[in-house]
N, C-alpha and C positions, 0 to 999 in steps of 0.2 A: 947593706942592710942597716936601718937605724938600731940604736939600740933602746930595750926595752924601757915603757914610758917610768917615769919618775911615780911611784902611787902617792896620789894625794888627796884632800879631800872630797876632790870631785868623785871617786870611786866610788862614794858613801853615798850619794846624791842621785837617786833612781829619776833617769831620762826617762821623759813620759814615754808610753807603748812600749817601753822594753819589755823584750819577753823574759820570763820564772825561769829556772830551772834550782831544783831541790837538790844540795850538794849535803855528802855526808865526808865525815873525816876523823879523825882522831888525834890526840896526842897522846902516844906510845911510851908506857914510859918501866924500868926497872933500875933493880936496886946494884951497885955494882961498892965493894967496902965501904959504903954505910951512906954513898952519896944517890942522888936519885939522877938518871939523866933521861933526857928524853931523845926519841929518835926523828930527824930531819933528813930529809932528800934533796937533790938541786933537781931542776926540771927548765928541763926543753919545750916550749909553748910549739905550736900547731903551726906557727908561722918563722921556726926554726930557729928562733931567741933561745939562749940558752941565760934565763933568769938570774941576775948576781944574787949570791945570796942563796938562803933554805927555805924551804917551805914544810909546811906540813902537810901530812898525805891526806888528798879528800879528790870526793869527783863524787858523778850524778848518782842519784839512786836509781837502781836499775827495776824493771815493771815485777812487782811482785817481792821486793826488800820493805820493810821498814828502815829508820835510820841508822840500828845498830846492824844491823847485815849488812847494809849497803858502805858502812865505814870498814866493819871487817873485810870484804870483799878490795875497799880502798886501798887497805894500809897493806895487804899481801900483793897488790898489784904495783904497788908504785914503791915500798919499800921491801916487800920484800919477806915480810912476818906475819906466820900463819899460824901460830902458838900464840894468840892474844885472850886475853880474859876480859872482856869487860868492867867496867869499877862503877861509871856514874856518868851521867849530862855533865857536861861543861857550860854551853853557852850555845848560843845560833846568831852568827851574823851575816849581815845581808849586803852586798857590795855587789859593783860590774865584776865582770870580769876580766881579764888584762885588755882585751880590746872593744869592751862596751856593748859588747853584742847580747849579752842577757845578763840579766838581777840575777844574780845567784843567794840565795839561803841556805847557807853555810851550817850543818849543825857540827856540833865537834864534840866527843865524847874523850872520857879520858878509859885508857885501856892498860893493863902491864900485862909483861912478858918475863921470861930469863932465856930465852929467846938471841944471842946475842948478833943473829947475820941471817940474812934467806936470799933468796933469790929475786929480786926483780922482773915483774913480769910484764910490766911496760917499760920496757928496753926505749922505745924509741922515743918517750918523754919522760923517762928520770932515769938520775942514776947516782951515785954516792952515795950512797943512805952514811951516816954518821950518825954518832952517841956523842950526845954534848953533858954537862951537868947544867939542872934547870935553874942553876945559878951564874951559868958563865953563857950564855945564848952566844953563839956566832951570830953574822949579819945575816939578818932575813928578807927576805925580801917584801912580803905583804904586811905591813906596820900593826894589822889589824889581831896577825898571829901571832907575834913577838908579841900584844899586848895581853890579848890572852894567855898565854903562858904566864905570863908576869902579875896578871890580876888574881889566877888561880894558884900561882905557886903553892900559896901555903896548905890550900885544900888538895892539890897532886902531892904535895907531902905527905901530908896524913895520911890520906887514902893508899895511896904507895907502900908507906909502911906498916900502917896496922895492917894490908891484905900481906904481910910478907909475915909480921908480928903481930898476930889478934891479940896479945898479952898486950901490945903498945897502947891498943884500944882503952883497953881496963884501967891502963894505969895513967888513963887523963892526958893522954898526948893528941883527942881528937877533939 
């Protein structure tokens, strides 16, 4: 089996007639002595790669979800956490997917928990869920996610804290 492709900027570059598919997802995130981490999974593609690296939890939206169900529905299926709260939109981006067969639009919300372990319930494509701090990221594997976390960091801070601390709010930390 090879292994899986190197993602590069051709990812980002929609082959003409490729088909849509609307992906929802999240980044998961709580407070653990006073640092923020966020939750990653490793995943098993369809074609039995097991992906170097974490991703974040997302897949389709299913008939009758909008984006935030269909992310909540994501993040307990492939990580694991079914105590998530919603916070806010992140971002939506739009790439192949590992094997080009459709555009996916990607939307990604940010969500927290205290929440610290559940169950995986796509066994056969993920497994490891891990807490990282969204300051030290392990290697990821989609450049696109790592960049997202990193462009958002400071607002998954804020948001993170004042919902833990609404005094944090008040007192000009947002």
């Amino acid at each position: 089996m090879n292994p899986p492709p190197v993602i590069d900027k051709t990812w980002f570059e929609r082959l003409d007639g490729c088909p849509e598919r609307t992906s929802a997802g999240g980044v998961v995130a709580r407070i653990e002595r006073g640092n923020v981490l966020v939750s990653l999974v490793r995943e098993i593609e369809s074609t039995g790669q097991t992906l170097p690296g974490y991703v974040l939890p997302k897949g389709g939206i299913e008939a009758g979800e909008d984006r935030h169900l269909g992310a909540k529905r994501e993040i307990e299926e492939e990580v694991g956490l079914n105590e998530v709260v919603w916070l806010a939109e992140l971002e939506t981006i739009e790439r192949h997917n590992l094997t080009k067969s459709y555009w996916s639009i990607n939307h990604y919300d940010l969500f927290i928990t205290e929440q610290l372990e559940g169950e995986i319930l796509d066994k056969d494509h993920h497994f490891g869920m891990a807490w990282f701090p969204i300051d030290d990221l392990p290697e990821m594997y989609w450049p696109d996610e790592r960049d997202l976390i990193e462009r958002h960091r400071a607002r998954i801070y804020d948001l993170v804290i004042a919902r833990q601390n609404p005094k944090a709010r008040k007192q000009g930390f947002m």
